[in-house]
TIFIGU-85624 format. One record per residue: chain; y, z, x of N, C-alpha, C in turn; residue number from 1. Coordinates in pm, whole numbers. Example, Ala and Ser with C-alpha at 12.3 -4.5 7.8 and 13.67 -1.06 7.14 Angstrom:
+--------+--------+--------+--------+--------+--------+--------+--------+--------+--------+-------+
! vexvex !    n_y !    n_z !    n_x !   ca_y !   ca_z !   ca_x !    c_y !    c_z !    c_x ! zavex !
+--------+--------+--------+--------+--------+--------+--------+--------+--------+--------+-------+
!      A !   -569 !    780 !   1319 !   -450 !    780 !   1230 !   -330 !    780 !   1320 !     1 !
!      A !   -225 !    708 !   1285 !   -106 !    714 !   1367 !      3 !    787 !   1290 !     2 !
+--------+--------+--------+--------+--------+--------+--------+--------+--------+--------+-------+
//
This chain:
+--------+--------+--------+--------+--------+--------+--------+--------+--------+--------+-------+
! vexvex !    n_y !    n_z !    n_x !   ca_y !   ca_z !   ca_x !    c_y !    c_z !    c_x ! zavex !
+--------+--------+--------+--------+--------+--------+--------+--------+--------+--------+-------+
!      A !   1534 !   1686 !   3058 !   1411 !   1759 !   3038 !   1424 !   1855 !   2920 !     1 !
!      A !   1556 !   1884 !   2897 !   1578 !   1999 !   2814 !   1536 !   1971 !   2676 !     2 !
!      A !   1605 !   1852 !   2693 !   1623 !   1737 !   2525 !   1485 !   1722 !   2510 !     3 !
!      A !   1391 !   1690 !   2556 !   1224 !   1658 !   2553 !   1138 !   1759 !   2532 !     4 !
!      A !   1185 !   1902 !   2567 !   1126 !   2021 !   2509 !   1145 !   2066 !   2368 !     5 !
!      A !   1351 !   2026 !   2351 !   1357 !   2053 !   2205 !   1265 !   1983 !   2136 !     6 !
!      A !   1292 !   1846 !   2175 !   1267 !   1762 !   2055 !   1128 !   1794 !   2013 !     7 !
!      A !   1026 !   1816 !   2142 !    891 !   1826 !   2076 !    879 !   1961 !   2032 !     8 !
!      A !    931 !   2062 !   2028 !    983 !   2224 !   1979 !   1027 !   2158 !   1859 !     9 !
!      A !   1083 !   2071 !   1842 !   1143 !   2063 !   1712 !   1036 !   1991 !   1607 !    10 !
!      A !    949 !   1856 !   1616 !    795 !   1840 !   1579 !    737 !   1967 !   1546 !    11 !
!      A !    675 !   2062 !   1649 !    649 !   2154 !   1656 !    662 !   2217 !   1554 !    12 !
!      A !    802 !   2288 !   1476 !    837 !   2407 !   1376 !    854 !   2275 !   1279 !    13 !
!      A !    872 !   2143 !   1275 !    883 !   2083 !   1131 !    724 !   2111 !   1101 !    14 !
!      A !    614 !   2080 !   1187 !    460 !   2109 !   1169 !    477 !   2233 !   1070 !    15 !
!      A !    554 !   2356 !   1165 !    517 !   2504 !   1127 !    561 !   2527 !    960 !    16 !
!      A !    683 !   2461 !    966 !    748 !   2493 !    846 !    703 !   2415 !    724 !    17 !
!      A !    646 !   2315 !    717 !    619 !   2234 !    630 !    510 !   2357 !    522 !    18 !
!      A !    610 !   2383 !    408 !    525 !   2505 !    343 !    481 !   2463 !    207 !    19 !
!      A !    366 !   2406 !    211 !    263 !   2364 !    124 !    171 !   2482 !     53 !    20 !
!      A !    219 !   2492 !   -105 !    193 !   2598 !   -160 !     90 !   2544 !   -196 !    21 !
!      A !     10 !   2390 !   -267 !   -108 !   2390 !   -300 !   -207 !   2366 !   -190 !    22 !
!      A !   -317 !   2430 !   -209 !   -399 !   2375 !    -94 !   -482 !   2276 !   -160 !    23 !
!      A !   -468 !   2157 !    -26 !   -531 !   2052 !    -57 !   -676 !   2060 !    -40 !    24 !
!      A !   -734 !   1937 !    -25 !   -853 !   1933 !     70 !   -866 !   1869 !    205 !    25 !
!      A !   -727 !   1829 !    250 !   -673 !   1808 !    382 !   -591 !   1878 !    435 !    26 !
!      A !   -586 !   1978 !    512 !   -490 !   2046 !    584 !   -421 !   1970 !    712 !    27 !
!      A !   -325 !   1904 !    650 !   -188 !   1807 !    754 !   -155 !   1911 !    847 !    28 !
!      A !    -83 !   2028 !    803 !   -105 !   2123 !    924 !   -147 !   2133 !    999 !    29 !
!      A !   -295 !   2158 !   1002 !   -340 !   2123 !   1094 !   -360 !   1993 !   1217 !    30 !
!      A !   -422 !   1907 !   1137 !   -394 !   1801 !   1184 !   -292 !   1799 !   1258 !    31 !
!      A !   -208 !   1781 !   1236 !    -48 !   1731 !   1315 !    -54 !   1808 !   1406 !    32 !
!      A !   -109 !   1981 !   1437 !    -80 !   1991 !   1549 !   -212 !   1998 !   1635 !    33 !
!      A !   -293 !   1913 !   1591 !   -405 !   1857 !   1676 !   -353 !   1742 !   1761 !    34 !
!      A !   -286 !   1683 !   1652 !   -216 !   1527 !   1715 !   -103 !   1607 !   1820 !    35 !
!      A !    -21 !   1616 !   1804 !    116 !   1719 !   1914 !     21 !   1748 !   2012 !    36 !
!      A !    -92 !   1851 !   1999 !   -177 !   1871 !   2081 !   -231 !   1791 !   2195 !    37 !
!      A !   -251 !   1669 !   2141 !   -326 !   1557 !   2219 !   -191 !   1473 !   2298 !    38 !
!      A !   -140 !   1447 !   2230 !    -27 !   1445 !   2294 !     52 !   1469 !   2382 !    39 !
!      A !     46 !   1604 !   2422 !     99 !   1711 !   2552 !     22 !   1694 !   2595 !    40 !
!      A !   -128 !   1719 !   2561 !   -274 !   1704 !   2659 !   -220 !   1574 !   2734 !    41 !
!      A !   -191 !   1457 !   2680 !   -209 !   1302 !   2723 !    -44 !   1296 !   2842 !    42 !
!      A !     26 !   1358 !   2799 !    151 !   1381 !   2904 !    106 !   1482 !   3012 !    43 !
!      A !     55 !   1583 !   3021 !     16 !   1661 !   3116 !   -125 !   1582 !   3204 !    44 !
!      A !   -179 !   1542 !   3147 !   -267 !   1406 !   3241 !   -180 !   1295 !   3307 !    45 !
!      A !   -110 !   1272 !   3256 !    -66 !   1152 !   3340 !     22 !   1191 !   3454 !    46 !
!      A !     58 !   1306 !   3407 !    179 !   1374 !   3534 !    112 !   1505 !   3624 !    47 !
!      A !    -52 !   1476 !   3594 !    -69 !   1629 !   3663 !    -85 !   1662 !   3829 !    48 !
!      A !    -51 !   1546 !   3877 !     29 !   1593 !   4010 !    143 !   1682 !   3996 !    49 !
!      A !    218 !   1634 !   3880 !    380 !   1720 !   3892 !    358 !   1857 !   3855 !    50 !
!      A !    250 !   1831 !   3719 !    225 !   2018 !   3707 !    136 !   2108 !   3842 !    51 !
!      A !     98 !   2045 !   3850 !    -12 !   2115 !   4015 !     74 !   2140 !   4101 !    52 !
!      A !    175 !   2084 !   4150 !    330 !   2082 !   4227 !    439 !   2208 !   4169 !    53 !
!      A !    412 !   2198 !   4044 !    528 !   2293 !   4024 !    496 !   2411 !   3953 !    54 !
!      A !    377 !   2434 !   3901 !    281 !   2530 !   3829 !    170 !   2587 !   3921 !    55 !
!      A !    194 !   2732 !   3895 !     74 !   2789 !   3945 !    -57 !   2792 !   3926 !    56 !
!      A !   -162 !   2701 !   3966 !   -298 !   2698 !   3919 !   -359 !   2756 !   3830 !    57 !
!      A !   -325 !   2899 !   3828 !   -407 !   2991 !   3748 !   -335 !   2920 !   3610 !    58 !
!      A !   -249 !   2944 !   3582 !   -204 !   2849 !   3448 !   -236 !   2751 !   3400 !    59 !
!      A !   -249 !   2663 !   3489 !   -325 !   2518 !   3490 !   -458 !   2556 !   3430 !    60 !
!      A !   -546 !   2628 !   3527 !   -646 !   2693 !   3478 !   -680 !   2734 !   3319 !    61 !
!      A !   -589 !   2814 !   3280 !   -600 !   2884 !   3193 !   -582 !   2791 !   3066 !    62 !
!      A !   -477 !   2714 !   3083 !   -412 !   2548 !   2998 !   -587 !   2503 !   2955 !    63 !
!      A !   -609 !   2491 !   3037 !   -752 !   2355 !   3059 !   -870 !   2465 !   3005 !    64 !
!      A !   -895 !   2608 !   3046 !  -1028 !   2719 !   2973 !   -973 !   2709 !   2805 !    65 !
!      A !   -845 !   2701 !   2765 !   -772 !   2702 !   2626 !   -791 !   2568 !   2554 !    66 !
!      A !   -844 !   2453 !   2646 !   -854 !   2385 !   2583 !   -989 !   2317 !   2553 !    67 !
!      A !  -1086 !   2424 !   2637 !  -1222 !   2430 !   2635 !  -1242 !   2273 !   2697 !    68 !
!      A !  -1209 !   2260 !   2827 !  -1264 !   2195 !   2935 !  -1352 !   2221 !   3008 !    69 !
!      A !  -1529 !   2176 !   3043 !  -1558 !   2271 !   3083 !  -1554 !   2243 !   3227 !    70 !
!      A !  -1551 !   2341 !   3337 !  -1536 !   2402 !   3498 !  -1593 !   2281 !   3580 !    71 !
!      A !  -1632 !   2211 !   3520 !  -1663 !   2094 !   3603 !  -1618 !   1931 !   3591 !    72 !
!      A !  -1559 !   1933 !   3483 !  -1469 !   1829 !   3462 !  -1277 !   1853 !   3440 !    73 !
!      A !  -1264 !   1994 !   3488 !  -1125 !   2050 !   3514 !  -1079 !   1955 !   3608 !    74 !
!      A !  -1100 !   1984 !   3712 !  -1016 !   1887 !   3850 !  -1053 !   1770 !   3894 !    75 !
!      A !  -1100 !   1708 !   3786 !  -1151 !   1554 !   3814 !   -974 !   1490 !   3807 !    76 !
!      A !   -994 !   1349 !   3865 !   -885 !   1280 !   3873 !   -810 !   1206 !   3733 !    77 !
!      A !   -920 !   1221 !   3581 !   -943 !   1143 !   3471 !   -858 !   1269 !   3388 !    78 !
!      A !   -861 !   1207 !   3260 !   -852 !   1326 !   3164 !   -984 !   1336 !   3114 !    79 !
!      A !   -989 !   1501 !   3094 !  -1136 !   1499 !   2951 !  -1108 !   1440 !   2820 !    80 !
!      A !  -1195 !   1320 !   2804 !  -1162 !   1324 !   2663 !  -1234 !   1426 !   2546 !    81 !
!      A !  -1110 !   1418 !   2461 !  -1076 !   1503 !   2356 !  -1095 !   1490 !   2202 !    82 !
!      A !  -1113 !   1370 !   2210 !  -1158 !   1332 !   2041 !  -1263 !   1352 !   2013 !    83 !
!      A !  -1249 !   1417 !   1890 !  -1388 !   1454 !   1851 !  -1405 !   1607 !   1915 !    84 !
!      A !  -1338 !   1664 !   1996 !  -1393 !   1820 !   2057 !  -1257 !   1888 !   2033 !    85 !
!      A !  -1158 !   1847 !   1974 !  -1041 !   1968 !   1978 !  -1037 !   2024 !   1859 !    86 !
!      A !  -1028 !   2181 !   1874 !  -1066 !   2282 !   1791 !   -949 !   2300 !   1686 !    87 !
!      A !  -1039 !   2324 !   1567 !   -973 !   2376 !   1464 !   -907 !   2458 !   1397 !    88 !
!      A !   -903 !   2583 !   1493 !   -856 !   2703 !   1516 !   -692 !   2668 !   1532 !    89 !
!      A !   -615 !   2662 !   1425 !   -481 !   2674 !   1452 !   -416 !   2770 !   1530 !    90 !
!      A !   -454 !   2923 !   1573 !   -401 !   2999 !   1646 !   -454 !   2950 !   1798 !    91 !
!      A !   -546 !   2871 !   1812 !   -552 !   2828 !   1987 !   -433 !   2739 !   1977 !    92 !
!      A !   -432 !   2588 !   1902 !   -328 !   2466 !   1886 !   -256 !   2533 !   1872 !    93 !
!      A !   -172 !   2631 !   1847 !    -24 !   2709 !   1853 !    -60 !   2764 !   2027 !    94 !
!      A !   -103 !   2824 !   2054 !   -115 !   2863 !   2228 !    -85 !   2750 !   2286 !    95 !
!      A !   -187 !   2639 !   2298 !   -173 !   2519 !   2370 !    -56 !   2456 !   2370 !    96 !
!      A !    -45 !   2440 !   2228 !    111 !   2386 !   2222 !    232 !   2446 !   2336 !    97 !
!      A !    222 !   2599 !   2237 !    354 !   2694 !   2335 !    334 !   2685 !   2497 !    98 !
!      A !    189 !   2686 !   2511 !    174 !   2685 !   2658 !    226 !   2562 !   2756 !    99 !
!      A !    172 !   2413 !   2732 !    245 !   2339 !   2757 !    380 !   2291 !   2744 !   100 !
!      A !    440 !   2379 !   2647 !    618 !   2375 !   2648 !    637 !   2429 !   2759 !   101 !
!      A !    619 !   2572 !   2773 !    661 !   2627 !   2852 !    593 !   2578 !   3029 !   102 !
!      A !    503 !   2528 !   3066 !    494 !   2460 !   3185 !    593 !   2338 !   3186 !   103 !
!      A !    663 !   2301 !   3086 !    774 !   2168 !   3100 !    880 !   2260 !   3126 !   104 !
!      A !    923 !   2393 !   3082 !   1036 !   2485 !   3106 !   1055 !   2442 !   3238 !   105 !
!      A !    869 !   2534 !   3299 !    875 !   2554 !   3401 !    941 !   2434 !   3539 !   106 !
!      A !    864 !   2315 !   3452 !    907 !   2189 !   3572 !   1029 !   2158 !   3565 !   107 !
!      A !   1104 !   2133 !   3495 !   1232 !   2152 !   3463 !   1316 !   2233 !   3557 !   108 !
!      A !   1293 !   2295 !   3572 !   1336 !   2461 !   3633 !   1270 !   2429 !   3837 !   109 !
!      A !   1169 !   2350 !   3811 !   1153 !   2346 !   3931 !   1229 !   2186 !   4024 !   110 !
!      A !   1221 !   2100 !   3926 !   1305 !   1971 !   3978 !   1452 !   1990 !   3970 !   111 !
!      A !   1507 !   2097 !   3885 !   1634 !   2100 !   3914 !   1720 !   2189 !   4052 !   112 !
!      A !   1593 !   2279 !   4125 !   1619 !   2344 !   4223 !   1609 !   2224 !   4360 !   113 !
!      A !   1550 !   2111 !   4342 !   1529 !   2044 !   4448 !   1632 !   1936 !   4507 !   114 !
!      A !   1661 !   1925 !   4605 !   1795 !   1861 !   4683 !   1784 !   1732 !   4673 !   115 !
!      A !   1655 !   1675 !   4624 !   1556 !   1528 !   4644 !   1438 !   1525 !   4555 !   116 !
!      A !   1535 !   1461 !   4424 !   1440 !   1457 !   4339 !   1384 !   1317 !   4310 !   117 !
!      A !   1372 !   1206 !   4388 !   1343 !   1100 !   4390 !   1173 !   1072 !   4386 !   118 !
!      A !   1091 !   1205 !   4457 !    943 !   1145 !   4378 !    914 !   1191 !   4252 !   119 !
!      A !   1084 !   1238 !   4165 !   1032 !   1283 !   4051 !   1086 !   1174 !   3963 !   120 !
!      A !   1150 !   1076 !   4023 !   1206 !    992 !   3871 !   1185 !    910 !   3769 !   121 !
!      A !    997 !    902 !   3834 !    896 !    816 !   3712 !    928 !    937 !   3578 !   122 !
!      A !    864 !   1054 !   3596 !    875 !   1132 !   3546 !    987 !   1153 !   3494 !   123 !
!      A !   1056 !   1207 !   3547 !   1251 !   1201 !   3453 !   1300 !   1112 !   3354 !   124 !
!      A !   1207 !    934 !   3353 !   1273 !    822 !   3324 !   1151 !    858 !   3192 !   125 !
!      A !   1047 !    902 !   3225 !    963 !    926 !   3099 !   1034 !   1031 !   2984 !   126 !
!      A !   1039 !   1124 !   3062 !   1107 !   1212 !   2954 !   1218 !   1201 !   2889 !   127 !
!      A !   1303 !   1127 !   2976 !   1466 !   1045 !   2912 !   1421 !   1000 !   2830 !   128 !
!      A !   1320 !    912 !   2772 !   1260 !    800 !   2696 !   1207 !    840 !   2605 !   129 !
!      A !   1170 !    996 !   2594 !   1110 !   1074 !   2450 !   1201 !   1118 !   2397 !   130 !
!      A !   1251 !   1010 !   2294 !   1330 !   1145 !   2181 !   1262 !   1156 !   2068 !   131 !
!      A !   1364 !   1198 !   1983 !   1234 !   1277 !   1884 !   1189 !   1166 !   1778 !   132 !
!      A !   1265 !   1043 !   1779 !   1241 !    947 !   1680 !   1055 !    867 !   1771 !   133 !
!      A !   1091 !    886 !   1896 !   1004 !    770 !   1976 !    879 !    901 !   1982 !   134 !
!      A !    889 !   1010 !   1971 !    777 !   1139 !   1984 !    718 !   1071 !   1846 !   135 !
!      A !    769 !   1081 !   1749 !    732 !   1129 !   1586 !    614 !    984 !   1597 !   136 !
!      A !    746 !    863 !   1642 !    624 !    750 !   1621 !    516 !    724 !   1742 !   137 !
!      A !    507 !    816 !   1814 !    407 !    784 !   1954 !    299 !    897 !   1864 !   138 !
!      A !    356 !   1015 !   1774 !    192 !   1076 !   1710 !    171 !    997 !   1617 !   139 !
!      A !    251 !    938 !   1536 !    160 !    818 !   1437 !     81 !    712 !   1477 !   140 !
!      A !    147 !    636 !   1576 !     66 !    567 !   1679 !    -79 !    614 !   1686 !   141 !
!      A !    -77 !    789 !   1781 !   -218 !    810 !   1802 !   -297 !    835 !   1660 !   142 !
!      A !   -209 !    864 !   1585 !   -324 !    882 !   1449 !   -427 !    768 !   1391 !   143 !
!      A !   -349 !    659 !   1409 !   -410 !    555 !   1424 !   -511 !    501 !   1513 !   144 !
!      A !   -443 !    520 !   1613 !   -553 !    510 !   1741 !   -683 !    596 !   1770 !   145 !
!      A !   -657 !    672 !   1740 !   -740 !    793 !   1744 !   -789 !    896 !   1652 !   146 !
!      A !   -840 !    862 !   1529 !   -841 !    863 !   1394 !   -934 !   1044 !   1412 !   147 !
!      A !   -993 !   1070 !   1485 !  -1089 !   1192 !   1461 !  -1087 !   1297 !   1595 !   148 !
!      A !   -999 !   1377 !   1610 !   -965 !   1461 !   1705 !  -1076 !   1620 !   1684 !   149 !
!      A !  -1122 !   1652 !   1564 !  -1140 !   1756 !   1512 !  -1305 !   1813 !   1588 !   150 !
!      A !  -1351 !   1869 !   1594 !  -1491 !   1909 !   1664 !  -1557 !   1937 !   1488 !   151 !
!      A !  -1649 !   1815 !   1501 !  -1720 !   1851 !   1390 !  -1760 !   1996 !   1350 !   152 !
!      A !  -1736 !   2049 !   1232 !  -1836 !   2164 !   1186 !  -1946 !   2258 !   1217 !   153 !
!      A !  -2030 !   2129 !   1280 !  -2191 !   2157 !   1337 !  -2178 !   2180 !   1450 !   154 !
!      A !  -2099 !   2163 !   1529 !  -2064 !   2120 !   1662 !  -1990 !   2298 !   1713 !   155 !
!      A !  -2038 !   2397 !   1740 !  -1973 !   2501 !   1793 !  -1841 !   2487 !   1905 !   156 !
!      A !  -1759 !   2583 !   1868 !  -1638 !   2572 !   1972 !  -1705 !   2640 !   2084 !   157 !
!      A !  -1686 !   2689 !   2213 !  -1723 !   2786 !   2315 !  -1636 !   2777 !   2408 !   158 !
!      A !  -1627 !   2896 !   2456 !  -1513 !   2961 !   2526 !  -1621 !   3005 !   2690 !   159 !
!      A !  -1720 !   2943 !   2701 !  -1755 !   3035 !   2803 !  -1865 !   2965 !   2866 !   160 !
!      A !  -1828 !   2877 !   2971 !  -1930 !   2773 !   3094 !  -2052 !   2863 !   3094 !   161 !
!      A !  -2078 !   2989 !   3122 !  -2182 !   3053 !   3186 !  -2227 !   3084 !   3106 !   162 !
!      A !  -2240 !   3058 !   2965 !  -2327 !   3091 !   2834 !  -2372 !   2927 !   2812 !   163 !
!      A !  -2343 !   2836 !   2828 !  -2393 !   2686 !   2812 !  -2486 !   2682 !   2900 !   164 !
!      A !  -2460 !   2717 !   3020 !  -2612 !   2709 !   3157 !  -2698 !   2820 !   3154 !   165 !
!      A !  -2624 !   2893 !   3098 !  -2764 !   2991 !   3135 !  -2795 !   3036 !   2971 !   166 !
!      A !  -2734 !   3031 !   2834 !  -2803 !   3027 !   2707 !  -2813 !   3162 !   2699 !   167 !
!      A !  -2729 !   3268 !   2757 !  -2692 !   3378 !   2696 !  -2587 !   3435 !   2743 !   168 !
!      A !  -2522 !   3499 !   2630 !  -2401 !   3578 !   2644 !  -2420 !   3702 !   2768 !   169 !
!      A !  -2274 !   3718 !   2761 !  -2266 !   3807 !   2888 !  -2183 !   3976 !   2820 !   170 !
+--------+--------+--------+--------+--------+--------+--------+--------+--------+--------+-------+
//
């Protein structure tokens, strides 16, 4: 588990560090950690029995308000999809990011306290299986696959269910 945090910690700061003095008219920066982004999003869906198990809700919670899910498609059994609505705001994609590292700390930390870790070894055999060569090409993969992650321009970000239904701030 440990090796699977570096490695995507390590994606992560090659993203951060990559120090591009001209500005283009594509910010890869960004991008890439839209893609990383979707990415953890797409691992934390498939395992979110294990985070609900070993994470305290309110986190979960807070994971999913950060990633502007809105309150009624949170605890569905699906993932929300995300293309096309994940925000451009590099200081949220740095939260999200850090945040989902650290809920893998956390599981980590919680499967290694357990005497019987056998309904965890889908999971274990997944993360054995991410290193950083098979990470790098599973986000090129989605770049391909998934060519437009970004929330159009026109398209407002919002942080707040009870301003969408009722059409005013609080």
């Amino acid at each position: 588990m440990d090796k699977f945090i570096n490695d995507v910690f390590g994606v992560y700061e090659l993203v951060n560090n990559t120090d591009v003095q001209a500005k283009t008219f594509i910010d890869t920066k960004l991008i890439s950690k839209q893609y990383l982004t979707y990415y953890l999003y797409r691992i934390f869906c498939k395992y979110t029995n294990i985070f609900e198990n070993s994470i305290p809700s309110s986190q979960i919670s807070n994971l999913l308000k950060i990633l502007r899910i809105p309150k009624e498609n949170q605890y569905e059994n699906t993932c929300y999809p995300l293309a096309g609505k994940l925000t451009n705001d590099e200081k949220f994609l740095d939260m999200i990011i850090l945040t989902i590292l650290d809920m893998f700390t956390k599981i980590g930390k919680y499967i290694s306290t357990l005497p019987n870790k056998t309904s965890y070894t889908d999971f274990l055999e997944f993360v054995k299986q991410k290193t950083l060569n098979v990470i790098v090409q599973d986000l090129v993969d989605l770049q391909k696959l998934i060519p437009g992650l970004s929330v159009p321009a026109i398209r407002p970000d919002y942080d707040d269910d009870d301003f969408i239904s009722s059409g005013t701030k609080k």
